[in-house]
Biopython code that builds the backbone (N, CA, C, O; Angstrom):
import numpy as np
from Bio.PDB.StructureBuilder import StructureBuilder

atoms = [
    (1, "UNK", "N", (14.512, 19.338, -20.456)),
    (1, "UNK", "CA", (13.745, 18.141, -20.230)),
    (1, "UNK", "C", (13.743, 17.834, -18.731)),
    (1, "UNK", "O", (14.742, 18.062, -18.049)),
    (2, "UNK", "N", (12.527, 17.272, -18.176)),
    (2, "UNK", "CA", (11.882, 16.830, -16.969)),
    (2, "UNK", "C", (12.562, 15.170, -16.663)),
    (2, "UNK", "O", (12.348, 14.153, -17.322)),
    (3, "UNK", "N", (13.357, 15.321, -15.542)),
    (3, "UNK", "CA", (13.867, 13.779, -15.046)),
    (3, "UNK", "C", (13.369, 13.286, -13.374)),
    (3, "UNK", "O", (13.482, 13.887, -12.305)),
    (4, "UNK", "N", (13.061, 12.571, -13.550)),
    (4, "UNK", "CA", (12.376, 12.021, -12.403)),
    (4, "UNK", "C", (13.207, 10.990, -12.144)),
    (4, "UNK", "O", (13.440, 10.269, -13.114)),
    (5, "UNK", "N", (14.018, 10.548, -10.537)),
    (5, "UNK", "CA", (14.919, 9.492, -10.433)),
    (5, "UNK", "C", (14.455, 9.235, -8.970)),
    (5, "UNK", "O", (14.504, 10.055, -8.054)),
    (6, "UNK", "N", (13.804, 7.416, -8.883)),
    (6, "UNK", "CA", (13.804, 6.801, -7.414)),
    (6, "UNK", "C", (14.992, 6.232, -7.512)),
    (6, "UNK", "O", (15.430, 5.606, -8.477)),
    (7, "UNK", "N", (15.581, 6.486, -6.364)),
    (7, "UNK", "CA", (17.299, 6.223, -5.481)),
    (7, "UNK", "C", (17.145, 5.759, -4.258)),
    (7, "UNK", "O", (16.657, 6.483, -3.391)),
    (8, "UNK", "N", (17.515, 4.545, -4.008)),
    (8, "UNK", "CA", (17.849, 3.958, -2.653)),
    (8, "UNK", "C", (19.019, 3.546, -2.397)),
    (8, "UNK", "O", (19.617, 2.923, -3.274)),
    (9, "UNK", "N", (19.297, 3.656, -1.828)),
    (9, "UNK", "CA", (21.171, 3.553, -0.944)),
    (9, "UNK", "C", (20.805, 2.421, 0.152)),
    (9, "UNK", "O", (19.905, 2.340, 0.989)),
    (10, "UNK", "N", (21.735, 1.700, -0.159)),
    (10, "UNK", "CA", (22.374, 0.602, 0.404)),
    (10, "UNK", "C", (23.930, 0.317, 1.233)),
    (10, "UNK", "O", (24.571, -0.734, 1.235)),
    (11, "UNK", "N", (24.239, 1.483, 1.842)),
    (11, "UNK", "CA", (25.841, 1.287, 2.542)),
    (11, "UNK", "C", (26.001, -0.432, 2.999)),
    (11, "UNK", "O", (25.099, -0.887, 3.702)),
    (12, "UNK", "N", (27.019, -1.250, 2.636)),
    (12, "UNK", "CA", (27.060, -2.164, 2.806)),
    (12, "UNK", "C", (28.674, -2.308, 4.388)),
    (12, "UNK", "O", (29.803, -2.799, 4.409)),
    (13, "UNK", "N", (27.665, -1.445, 5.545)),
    (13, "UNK", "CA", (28.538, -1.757, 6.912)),
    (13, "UNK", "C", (27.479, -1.539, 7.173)),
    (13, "UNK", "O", (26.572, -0.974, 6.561)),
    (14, "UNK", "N", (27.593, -2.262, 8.691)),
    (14, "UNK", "CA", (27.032, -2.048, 10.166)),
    (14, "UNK", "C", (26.104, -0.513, 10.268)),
    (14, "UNK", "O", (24.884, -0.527, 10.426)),
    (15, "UNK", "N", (26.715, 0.465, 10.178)),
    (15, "UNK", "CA", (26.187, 1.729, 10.469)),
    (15, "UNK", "C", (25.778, 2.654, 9.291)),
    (15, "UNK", "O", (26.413, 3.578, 8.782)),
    (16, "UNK", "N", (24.427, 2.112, 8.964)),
    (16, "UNK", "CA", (24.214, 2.235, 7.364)),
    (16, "UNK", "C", (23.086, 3.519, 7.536)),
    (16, "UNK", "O", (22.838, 4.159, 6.514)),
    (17, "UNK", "N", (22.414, 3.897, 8.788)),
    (17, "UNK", "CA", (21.215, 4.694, 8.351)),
    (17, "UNK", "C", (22.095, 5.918, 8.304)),
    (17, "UNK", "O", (21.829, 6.745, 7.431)),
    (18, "UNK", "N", (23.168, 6.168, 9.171)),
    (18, "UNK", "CA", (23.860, 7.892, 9.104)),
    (18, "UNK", "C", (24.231, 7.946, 7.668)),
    (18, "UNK", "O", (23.555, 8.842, 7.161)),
    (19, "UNK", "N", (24.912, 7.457, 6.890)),
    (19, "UNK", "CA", (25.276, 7.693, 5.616)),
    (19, "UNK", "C", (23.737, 7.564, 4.619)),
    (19, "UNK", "O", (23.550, 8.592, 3.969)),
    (20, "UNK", "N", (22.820, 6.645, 4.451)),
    (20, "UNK", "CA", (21.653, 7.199, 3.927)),
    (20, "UNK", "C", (20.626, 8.570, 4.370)),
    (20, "UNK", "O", (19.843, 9.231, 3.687)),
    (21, "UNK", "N", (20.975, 8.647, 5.667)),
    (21, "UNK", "CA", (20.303, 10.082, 5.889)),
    (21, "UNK", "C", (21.449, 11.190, 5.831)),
    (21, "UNK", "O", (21.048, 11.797, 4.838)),
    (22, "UNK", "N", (22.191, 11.624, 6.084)),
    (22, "UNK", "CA", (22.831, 12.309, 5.026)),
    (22, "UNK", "C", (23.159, 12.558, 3.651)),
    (22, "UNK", "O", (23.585, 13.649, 3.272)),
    (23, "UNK", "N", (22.921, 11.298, 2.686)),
    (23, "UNK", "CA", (22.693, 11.660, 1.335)),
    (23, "UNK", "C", (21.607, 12.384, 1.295)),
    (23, "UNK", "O", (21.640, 13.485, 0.745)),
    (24, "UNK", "N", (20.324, 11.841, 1.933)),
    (24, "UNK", "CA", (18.930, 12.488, 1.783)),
    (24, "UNK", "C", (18.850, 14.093, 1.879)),
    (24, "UNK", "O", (18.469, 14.870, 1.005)),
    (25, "UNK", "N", (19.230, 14.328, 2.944)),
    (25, "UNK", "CA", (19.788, 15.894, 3.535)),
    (25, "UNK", "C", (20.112, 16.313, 2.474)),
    (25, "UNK", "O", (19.413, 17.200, 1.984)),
    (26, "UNK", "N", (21.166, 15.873, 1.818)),
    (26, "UNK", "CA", (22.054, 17.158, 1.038)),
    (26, "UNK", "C", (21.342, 16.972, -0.388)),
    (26, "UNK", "O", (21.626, 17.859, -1.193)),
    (27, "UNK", "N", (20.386, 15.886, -0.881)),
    (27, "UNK", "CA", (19.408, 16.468, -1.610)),
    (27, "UNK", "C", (18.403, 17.221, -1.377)),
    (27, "UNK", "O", (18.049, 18.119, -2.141)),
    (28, "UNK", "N", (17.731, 16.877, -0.089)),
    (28, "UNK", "CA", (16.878, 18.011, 0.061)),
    (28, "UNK", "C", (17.134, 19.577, 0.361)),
    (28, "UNK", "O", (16.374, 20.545, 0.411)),
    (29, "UNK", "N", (18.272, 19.448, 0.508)),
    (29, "UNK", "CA", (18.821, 20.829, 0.605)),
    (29, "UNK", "C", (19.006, 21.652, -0.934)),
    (29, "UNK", "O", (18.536, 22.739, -1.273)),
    (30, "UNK", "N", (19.534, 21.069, -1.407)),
    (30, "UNK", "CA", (19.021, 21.655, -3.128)),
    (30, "UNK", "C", (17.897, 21.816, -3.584)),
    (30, "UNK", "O", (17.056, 20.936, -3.770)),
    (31, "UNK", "N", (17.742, 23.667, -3.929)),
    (31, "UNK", "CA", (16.274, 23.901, -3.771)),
    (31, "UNK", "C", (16.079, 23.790, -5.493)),
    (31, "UNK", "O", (15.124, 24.414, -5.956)),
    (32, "UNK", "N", (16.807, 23.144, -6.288)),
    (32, "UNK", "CA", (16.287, 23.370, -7.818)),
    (32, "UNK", "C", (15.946, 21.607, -7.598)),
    (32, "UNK", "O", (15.419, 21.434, -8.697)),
    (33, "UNK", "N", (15.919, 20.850, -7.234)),
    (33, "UNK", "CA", (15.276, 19.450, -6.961)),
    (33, "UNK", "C", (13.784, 19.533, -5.990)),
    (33, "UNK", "O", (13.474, 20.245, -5.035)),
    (34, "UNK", "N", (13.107, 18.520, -6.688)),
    (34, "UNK", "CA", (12.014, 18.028, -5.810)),
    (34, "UNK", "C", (12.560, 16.991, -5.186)),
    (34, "UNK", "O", (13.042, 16.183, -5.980)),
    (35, "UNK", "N", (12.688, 16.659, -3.881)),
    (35, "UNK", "CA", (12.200, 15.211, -3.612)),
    (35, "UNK", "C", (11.141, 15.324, -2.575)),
    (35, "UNK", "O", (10.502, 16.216, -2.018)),
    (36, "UNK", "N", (11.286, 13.365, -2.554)),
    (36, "UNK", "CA", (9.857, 13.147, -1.724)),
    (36, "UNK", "C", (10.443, 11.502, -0.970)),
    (36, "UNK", "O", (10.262, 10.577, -1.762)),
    (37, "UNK", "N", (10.835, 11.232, -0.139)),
    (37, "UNK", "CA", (11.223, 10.406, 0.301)),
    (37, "UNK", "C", (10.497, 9.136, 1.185)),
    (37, "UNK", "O", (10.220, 9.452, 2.342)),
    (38, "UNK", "N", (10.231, 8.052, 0.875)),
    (38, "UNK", "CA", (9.492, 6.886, 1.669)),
    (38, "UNK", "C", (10.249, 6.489, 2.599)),
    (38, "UNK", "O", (11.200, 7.116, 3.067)),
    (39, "UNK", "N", (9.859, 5.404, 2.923)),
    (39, "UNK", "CA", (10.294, 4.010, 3.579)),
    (39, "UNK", "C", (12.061, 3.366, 3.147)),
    (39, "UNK", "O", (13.145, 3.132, 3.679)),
    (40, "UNK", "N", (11.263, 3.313, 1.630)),
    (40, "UNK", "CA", (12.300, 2.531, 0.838)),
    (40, "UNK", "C", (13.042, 3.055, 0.062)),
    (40, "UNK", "O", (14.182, 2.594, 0.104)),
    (41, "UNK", "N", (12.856, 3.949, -0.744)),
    (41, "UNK", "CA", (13.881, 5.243, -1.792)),
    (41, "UNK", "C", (12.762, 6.612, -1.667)),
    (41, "UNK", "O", (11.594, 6.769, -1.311)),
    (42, "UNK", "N", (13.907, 7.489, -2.200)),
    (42, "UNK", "CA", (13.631, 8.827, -2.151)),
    (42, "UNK", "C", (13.701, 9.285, -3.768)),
    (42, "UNK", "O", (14.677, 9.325, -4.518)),
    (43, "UNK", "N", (12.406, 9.588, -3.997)),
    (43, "UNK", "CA", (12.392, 10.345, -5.502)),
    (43, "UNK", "C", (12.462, 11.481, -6.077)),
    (43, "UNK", "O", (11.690, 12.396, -5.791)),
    (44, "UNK", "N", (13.340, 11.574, -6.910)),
    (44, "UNK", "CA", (13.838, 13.419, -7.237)),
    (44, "UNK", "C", (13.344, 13.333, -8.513)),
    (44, "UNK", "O", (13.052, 12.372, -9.225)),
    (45, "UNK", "N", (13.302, 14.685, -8.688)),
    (45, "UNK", "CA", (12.676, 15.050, -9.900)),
    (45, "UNK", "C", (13.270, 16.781, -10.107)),
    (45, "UNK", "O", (12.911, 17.639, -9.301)),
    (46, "UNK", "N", (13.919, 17.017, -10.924)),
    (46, "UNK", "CA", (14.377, 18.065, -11.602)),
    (46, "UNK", "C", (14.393, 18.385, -13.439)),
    (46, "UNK", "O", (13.847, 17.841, -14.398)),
    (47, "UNK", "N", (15.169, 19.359, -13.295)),
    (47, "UNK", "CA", (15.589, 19.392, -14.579)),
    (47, "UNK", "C", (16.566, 18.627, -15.231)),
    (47, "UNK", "O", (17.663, 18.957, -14.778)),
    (48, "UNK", "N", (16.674, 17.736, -16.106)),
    (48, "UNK", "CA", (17.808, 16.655, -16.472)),
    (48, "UNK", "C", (19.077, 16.980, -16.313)),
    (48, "UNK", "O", (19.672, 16.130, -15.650)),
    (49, "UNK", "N", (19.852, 18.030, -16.715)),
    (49, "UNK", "CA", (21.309, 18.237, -16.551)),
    (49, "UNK", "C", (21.484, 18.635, -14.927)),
    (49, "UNK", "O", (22.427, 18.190, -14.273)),
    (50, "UNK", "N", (20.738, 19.286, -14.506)),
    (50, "UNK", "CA", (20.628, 19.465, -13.226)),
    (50, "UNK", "C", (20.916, 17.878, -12.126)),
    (50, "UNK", "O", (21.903, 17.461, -11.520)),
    (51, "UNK", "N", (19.701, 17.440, -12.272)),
    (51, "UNK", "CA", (19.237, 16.319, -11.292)),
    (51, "UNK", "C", (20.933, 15.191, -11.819)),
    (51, "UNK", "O", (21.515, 14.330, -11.159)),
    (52, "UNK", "N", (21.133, 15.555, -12.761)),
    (52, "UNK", "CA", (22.290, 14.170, -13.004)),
    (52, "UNK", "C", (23.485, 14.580, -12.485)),
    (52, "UNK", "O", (24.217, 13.801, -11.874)),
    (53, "UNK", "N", (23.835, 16.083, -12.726)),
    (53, "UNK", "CA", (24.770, 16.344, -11.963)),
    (53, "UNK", "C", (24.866, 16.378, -10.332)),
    (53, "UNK", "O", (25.769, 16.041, -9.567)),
    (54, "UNK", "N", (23.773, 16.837, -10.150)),
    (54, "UNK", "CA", (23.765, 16.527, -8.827)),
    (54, "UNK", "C", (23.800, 15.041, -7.831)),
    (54, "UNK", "O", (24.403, 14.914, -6.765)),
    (55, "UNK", "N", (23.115, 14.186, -8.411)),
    (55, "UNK", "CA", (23.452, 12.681, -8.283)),
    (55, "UNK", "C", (24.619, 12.723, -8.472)),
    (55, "UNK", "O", (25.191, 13.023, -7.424)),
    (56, "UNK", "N", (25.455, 12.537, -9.486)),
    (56, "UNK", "CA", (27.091, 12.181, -9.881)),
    (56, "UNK", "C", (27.902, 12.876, -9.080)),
    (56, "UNK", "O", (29.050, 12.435, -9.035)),
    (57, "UNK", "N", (27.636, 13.985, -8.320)),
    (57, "UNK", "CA", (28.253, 14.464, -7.494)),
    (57, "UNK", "C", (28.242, 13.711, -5.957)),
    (57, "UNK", "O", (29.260, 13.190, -5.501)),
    (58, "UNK", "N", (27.036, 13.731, -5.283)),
    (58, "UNK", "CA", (26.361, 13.262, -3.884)),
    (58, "UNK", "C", (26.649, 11.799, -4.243)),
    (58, "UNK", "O", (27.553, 11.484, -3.469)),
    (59, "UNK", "N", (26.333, 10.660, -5.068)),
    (59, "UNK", "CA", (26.676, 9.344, -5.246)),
    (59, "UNK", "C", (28.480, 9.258, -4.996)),
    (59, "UNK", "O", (28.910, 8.345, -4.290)),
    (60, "UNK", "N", (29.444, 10.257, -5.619)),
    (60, "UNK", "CA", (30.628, 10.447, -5.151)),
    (60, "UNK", "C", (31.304, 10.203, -4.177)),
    (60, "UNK", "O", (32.178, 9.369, -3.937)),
    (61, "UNK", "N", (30.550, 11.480, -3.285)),
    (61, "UNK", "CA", (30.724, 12.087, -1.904)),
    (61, "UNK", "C", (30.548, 11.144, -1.204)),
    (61, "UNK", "O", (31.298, 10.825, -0.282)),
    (62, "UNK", "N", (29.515, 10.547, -1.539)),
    (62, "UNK", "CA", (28.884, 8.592, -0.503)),
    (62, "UNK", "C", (29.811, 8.134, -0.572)),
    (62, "UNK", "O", (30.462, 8.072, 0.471)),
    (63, "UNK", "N", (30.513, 7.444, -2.070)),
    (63, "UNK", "CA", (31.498, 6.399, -1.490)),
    (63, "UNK", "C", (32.694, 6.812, -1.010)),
    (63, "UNK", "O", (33.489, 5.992, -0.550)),
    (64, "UNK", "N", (32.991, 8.253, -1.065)),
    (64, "UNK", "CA", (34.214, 8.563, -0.507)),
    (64, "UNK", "C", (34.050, 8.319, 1.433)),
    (64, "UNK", "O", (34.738, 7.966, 2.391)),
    (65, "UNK", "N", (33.045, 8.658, 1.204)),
    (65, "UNK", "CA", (32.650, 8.958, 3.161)),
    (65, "UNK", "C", (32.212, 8.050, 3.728)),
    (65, "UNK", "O", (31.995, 8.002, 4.939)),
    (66, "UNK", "N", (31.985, 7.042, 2.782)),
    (66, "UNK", "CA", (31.016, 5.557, 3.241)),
    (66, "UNK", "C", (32.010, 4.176, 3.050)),
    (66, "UNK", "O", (32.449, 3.332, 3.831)),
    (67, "UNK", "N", (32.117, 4.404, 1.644)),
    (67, "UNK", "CA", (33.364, 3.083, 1.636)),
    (67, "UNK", "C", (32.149, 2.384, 0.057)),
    (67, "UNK", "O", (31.661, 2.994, -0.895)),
    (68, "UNK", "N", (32.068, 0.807, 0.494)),
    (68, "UNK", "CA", (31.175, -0.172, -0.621)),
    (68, "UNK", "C", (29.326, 0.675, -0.269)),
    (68, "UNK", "O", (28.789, 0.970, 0.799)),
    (69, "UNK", "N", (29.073, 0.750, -1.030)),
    (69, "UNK", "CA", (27.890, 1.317, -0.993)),
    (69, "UNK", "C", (26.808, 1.055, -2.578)),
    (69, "UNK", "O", (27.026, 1.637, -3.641)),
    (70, "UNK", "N", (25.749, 0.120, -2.354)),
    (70, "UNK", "CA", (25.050, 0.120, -3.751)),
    (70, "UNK", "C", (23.974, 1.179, -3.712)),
    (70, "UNK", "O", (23.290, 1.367, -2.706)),
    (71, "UNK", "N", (23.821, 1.972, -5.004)),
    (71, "UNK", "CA", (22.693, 2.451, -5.270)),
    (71, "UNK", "C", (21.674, 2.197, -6.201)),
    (71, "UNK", "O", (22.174, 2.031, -7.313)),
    (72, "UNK", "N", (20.570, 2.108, -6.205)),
    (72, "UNK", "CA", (19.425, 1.580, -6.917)),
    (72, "UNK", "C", (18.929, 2.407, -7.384)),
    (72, "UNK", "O", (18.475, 3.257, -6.618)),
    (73, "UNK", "N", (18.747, 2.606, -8.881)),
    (73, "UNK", "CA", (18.017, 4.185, -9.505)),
    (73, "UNK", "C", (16.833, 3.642, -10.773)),
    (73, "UNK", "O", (17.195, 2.827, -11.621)),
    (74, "UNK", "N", (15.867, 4.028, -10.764)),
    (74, "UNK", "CA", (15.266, 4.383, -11.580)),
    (74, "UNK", "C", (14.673, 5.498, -12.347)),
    (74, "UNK", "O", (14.150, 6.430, -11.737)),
    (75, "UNK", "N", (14.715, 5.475, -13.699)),
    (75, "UNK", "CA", (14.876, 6.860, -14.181)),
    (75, "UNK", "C", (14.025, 6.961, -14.894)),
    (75, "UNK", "O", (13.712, 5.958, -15.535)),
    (76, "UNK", "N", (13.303, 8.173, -15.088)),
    (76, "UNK", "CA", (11.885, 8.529, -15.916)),
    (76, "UNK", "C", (12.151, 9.642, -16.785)),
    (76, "UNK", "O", (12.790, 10.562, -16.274)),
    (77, "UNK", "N", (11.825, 9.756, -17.903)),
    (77, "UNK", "CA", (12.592, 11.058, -18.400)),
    (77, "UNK", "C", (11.070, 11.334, -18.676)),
    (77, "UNK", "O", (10.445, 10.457, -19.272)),
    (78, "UNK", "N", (10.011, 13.217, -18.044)),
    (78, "UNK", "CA", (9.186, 13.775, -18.170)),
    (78, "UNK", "C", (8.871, 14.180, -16.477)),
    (78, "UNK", "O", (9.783, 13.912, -15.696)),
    (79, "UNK", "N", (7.777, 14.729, -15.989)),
    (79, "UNK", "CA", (7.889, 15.055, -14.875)),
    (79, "UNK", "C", (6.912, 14.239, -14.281)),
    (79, "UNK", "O", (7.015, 14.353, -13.060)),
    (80, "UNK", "N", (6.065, 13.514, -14.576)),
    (80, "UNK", "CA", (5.060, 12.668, -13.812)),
    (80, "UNK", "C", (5.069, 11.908, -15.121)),
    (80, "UNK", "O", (5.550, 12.388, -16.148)),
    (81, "UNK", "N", (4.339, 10.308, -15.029)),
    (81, "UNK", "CA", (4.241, 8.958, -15.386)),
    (81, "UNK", "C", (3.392, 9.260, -16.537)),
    (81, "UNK", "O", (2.190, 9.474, -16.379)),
    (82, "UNK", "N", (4.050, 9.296, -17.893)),
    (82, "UNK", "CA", (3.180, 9.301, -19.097)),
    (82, "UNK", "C", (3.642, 10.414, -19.872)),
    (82, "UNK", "O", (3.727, 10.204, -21.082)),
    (83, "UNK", "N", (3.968, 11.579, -19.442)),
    (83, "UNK", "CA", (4.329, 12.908, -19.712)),
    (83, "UNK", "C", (5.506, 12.561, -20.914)),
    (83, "UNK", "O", (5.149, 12.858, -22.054)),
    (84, "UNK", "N", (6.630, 12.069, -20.796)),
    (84, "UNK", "CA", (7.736, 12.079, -21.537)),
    (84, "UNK", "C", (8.096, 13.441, -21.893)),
    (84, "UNK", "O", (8.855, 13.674, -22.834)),
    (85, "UNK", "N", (7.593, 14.316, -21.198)),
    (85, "UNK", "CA", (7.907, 15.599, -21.348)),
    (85, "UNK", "C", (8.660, 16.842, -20.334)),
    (85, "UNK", "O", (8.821, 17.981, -20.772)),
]
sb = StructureBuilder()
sb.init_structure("model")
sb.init_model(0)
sb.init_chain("A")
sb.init_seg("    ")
for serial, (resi, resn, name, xyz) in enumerate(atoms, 1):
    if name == "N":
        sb.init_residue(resn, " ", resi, " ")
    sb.init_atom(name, np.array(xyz, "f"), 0.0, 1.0, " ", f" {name:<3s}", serial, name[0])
structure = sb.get_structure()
């Protein structure tokens, strides 16, 4: 199954863009993920066991290297809006 997840990171210190652009990085560096990144969150889209493990991993790694940090996710299960597939 097809999972589609918008994620925005919120490091809650002073020096918040190095720790959101390094999460970004080390998703886009995983070539079994799509993303596509705005302004405001960056949206991945993989294969479901894939894309979750990989979040649960990198969401980890953040608060170990970051400290208080919120993340904002929305989750679509199919590969584009309607699909459920």
């Amino acid at each position: 199954m097809k999972l589609v997840v918008d994620i925005s990171l919120y490091p809650l210190n002073e020096k918040y863009i190095a720790p959101i652009q390094a999460f970004i990085d080390r998703l886009n560096d995983d070539s079994q993920l799509d993303t596509s990144t705005s302004a405001a969150s960056t949206i991945i889209s993989g294969e479901y066991e894939h894309v979750m493990l990989v979040l649960g991993r990198e969401m980890k790694r953040t608060y170990s290297e970051t400290g208080q940090a919120v993340f904002v996710c929305k989750f679509l299960n199919g590969d584009k809006m309607g699909s459920g597939r």
